[in-house]
DSSP file (Angstrom, degrees, kcal/mol; ACC not computed):
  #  RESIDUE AA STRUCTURE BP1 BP2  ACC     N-H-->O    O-->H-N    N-H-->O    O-->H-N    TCO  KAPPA ALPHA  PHI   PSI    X-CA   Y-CA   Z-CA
    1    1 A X     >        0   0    0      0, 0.0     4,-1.9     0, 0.0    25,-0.1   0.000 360.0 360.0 360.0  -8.5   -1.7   28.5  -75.2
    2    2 A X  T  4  +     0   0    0      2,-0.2     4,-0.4     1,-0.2    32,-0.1   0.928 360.0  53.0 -72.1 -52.0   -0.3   27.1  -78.5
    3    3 A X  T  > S+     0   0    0      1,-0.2     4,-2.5     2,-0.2     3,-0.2   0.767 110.4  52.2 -63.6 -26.6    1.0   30.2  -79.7
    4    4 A X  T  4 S+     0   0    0      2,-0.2    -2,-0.2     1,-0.2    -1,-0.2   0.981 108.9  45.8 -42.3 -65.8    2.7   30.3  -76.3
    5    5 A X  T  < S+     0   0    0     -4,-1.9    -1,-0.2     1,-0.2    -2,-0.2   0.522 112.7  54.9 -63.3 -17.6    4.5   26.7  -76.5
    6    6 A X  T >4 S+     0   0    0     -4,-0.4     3,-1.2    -3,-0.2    -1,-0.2   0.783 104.0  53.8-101.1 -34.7    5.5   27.6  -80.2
    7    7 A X  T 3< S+     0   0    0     -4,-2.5    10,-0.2     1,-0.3    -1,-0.2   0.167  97.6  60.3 -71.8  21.6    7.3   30.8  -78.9
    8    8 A X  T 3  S+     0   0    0      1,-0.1    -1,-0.3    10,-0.1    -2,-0.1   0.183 100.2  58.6-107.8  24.1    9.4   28.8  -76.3
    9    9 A X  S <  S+     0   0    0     -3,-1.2    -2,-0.2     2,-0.1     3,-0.1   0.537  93.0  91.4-116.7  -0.1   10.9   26.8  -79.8
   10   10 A X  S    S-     0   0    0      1,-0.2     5,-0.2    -4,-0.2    -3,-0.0  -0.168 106.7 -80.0 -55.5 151.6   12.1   30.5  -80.9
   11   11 A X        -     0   0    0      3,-0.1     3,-0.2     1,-0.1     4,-0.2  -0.395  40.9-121.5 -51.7 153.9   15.6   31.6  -79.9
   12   12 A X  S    S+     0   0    0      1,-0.2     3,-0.4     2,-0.2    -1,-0.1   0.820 119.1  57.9 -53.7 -42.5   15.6   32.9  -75.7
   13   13 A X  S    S+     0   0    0      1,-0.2    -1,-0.2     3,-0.0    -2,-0.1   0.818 108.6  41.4 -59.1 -39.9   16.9   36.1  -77.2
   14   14 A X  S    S+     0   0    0     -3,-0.2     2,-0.2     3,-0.0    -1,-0.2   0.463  88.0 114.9-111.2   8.3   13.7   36.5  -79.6
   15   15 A X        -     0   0    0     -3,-0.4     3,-0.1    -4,-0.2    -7,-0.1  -0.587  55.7-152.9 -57.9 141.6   10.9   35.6  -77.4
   16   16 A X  S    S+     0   0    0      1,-0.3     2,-0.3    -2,-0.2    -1,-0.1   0.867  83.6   0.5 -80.9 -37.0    8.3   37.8  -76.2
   17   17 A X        -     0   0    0    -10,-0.2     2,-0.5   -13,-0.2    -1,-0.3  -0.999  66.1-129.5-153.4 170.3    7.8   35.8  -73.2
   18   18 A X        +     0   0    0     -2,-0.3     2,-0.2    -3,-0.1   -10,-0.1  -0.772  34.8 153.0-108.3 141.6    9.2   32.7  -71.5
   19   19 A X    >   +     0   0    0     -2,-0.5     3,-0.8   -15,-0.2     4,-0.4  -0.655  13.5 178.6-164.7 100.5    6.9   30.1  -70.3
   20   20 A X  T 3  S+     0   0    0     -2,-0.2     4,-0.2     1,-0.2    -1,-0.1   0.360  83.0  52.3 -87.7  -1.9    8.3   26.6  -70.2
   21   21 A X  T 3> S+     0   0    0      2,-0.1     4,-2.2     3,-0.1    -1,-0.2   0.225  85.4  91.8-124.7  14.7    5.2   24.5  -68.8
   22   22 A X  H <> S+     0   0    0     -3,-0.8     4,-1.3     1,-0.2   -17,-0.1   0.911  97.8  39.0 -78.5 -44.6    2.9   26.3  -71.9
   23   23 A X  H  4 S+     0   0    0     -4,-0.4     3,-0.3     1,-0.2    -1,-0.2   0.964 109.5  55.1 -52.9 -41.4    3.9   23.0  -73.8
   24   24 A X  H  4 S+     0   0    0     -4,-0.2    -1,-0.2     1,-0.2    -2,-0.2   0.859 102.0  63.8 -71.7 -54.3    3.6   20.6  -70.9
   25   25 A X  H  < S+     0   0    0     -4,-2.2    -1,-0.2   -24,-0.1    -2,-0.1   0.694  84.0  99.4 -40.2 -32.0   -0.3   21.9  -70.5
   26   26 A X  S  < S-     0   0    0     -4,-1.3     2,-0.1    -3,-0.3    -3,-0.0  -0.154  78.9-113.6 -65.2 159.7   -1.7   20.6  -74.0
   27   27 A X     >  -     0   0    0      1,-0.1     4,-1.1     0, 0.0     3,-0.2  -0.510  42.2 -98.0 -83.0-168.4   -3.4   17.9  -74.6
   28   28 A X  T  4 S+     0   0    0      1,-0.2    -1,-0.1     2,-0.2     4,-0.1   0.681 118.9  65.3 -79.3 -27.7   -1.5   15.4  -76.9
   29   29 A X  T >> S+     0   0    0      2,-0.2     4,-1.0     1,-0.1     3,-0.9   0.909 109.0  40.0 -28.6 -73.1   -3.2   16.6  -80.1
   30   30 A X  T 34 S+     0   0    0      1,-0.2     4,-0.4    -3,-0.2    -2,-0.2   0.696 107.7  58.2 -49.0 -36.5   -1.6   19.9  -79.7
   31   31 A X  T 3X S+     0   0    0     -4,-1.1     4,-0.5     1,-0.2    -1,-0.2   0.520 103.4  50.8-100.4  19.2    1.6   19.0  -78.6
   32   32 A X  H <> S+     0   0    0     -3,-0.9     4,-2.1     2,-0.1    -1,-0.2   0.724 112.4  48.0 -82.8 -28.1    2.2   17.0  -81.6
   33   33 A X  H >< S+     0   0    0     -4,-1.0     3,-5.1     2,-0.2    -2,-0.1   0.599 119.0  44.2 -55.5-116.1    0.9   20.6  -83.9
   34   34 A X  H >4 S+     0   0    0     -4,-0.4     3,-6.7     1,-0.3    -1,-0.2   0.100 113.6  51.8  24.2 -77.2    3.7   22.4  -81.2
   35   35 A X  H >< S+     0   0    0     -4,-0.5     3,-2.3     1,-0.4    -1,-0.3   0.837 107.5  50.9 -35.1 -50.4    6.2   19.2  -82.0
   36   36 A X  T << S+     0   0    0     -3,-5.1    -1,-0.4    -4,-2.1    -2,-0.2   0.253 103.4  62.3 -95.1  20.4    5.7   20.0  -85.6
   37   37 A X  T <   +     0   0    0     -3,-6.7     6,-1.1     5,-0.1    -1,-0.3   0.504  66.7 106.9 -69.6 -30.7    6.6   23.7  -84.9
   38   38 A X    <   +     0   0    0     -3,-2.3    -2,-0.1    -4,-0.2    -3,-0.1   0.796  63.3  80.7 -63.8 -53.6   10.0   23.0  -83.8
   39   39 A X  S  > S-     0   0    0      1,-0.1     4,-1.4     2,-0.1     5,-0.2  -0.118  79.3-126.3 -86.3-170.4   11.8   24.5  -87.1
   40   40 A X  H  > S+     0   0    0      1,-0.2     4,-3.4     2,-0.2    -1,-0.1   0.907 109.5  52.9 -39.6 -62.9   12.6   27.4  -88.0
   41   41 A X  H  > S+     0   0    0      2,-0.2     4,-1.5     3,-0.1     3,-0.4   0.875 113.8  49.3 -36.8 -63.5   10.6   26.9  -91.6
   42   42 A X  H  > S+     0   0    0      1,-0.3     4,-1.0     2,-0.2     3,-0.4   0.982 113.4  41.5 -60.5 -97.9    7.7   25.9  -89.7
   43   43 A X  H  X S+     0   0    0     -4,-1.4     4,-1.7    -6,-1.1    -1,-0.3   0.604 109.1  52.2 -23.4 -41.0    7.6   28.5  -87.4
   44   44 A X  H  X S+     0   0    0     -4,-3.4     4,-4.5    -3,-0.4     5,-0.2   0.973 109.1  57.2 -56.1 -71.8    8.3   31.3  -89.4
   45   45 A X  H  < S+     0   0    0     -4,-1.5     4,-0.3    -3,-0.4    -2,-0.2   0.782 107.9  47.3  13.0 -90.7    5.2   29.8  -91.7
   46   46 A X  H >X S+     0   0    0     -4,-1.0     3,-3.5     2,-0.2     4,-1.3   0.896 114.6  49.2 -50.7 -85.0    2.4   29.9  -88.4
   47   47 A X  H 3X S+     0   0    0     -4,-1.7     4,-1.3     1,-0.3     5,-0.3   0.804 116.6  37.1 -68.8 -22.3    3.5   33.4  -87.6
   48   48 A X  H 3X S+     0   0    0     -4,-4.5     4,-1.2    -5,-0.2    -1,-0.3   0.797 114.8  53.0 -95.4  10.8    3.2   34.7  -91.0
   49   49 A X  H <> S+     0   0    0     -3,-3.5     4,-2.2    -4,-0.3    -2,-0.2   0.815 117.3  45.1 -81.9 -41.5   -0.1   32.5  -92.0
   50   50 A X  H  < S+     0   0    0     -4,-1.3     8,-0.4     1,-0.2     4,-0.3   0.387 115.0  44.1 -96.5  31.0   -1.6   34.1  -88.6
   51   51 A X  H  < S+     0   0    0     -4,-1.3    -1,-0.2    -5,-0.2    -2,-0.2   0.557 114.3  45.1 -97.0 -29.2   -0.5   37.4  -89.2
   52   52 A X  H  < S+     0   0    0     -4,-1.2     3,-0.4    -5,-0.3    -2,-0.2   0.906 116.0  52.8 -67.3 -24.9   -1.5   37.5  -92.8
   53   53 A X  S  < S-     0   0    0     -4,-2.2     2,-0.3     1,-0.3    -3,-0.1   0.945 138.5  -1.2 -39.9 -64.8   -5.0   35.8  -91.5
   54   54 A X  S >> S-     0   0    0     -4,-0.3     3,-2.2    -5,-0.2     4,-0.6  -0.927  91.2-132.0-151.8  86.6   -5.6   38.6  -88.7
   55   55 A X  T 34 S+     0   0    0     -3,-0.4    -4,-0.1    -2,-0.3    -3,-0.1  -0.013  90.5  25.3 -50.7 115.6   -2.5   41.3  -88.7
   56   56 A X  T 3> S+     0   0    0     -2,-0.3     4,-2.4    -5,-0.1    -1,-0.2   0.560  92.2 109.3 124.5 -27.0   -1.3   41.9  -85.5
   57   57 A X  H <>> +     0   0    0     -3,-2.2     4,-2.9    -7,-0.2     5,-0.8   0.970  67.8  51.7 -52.3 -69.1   -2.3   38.8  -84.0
   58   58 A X  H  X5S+     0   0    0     -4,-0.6     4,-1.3    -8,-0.4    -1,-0.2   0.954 118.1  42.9 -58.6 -47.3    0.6   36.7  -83.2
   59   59 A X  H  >5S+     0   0    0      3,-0.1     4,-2.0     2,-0.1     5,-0.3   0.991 113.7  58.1 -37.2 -75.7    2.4   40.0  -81.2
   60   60 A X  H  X5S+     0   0    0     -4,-2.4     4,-2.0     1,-0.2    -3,-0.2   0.713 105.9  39.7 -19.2 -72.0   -0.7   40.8  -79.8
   61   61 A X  H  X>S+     0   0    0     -4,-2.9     4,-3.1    -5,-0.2     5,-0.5   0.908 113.2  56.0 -45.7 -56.1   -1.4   38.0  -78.2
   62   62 A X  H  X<S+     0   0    0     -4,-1.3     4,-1.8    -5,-0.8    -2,-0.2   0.958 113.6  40.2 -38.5 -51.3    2.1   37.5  -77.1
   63   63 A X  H  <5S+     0   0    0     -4,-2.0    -2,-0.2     1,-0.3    -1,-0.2   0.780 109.1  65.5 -88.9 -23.5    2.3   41.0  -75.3
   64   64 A X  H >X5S+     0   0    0     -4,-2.0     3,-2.6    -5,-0.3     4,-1.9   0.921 108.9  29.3 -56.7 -55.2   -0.8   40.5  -74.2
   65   65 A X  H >X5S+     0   0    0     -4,-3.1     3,-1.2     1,-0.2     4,-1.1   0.987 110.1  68.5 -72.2 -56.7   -0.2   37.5  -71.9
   66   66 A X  H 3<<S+     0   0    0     -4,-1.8    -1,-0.2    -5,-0.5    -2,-0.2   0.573 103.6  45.2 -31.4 -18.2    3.0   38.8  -71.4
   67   67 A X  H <> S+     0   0    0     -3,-2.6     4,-0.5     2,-0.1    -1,-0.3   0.571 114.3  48.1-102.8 -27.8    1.0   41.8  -69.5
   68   68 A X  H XX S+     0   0    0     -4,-1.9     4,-3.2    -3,-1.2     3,-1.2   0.965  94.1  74.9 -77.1 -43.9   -1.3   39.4  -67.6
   69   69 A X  H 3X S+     0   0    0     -4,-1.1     4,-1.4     1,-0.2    -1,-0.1   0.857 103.7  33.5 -38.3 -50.7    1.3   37.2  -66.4
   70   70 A X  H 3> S+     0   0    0     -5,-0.3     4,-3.4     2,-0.2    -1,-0.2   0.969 117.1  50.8 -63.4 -34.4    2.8   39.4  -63.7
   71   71 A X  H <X S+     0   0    0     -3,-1.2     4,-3.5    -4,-0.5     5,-0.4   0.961 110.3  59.0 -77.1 -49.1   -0.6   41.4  -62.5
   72   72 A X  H >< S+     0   0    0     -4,-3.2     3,-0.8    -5,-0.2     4,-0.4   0.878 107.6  47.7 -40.9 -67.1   -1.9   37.3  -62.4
   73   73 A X  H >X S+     0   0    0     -4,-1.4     3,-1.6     2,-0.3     4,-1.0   0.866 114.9  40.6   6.5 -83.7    0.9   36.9  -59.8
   74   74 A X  H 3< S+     0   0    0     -4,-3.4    -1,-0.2     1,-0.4    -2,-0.2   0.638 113.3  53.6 -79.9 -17.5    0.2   39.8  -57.8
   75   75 A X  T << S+     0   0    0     -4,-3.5    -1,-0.4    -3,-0.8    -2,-0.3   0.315 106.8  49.5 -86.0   6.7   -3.2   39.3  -57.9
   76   76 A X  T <4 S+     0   0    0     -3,-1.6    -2,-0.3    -5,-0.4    -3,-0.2   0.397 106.3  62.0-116.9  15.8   -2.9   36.0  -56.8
   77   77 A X  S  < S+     0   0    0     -4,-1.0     2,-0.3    -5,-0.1    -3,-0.1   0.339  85.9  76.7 -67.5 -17.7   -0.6   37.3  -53.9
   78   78 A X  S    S-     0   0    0     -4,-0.0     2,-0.4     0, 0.0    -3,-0.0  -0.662  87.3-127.9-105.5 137.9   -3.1   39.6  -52.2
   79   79 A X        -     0   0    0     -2,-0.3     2,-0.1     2,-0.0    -2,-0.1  -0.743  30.3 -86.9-106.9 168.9   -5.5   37.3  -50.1
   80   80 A X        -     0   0    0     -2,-0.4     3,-0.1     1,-0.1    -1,-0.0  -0.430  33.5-173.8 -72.1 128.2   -9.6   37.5  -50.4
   81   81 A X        -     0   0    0      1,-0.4     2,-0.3    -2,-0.1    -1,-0.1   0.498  69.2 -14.6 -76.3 -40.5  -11.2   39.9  -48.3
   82   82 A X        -     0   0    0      2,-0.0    -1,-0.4     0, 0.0     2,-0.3  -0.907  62.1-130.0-177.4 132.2  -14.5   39.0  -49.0
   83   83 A X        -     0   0    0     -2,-0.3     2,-0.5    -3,-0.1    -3,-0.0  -0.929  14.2-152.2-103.2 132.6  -16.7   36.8  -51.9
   84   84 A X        -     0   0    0     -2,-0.3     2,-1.1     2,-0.0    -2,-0.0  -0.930   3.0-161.9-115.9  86.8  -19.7   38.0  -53.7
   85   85 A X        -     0   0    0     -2,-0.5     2,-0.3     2,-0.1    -2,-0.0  -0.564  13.7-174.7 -96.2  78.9  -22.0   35.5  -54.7
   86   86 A X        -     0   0    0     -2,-1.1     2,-0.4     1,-0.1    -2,-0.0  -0.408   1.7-168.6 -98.6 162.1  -24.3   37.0  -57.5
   87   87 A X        -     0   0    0     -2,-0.3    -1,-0.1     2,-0.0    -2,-0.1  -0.790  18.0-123.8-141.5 117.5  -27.2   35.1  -58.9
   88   88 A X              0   0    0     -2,-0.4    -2,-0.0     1,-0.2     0, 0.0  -0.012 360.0 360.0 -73.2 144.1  -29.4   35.7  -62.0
   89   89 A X              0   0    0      0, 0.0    -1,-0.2     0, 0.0    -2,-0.0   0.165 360.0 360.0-139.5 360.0  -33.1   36.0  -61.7
């Protein structure tokens, strides 16, 4: 969720997805990190320390939620048919 709240301090235009309450969710520990995201310098920084870390990552992740958020939606639109309760023996 971090990398989330640090793409809403990105231009509107150059976010992968918009999610205004990603900040709001952290604990206060995190949303000082986030806080200390805000410029540019900074930001620019995180994505290229975790993409040189693990290439691919910071998109990834991005496009990734960016694919659950709607199907989350619509699967939490459809109501429960029926619950399955399994239990390991």
């Amino acid at each position: 969720m971090v990398t989330v709240a640090i793409e809403q301090h990105f231009p509107r235009d150059q976010r992968i997805i918009d999610y205004d309450l990603a900040y709001q969710i952290l604990p206060f520990g995190m949303r000082t990190f986030v806080w200390l995201m805000r410029p540019e310098a900074a930001r620019d920084w995180m994505v290229r320390a975790s993409e040189k870390a693990i290439p691919g990552i910071w998109g990834g992740m991005m496009c990734r939620k960016r694919y659950i958020a709607p199907t989350g939606r619509e699967l939490a639109s459809t109501p429960i048919e029926r619950m399955v309760h399994a239990e390991k023996r």
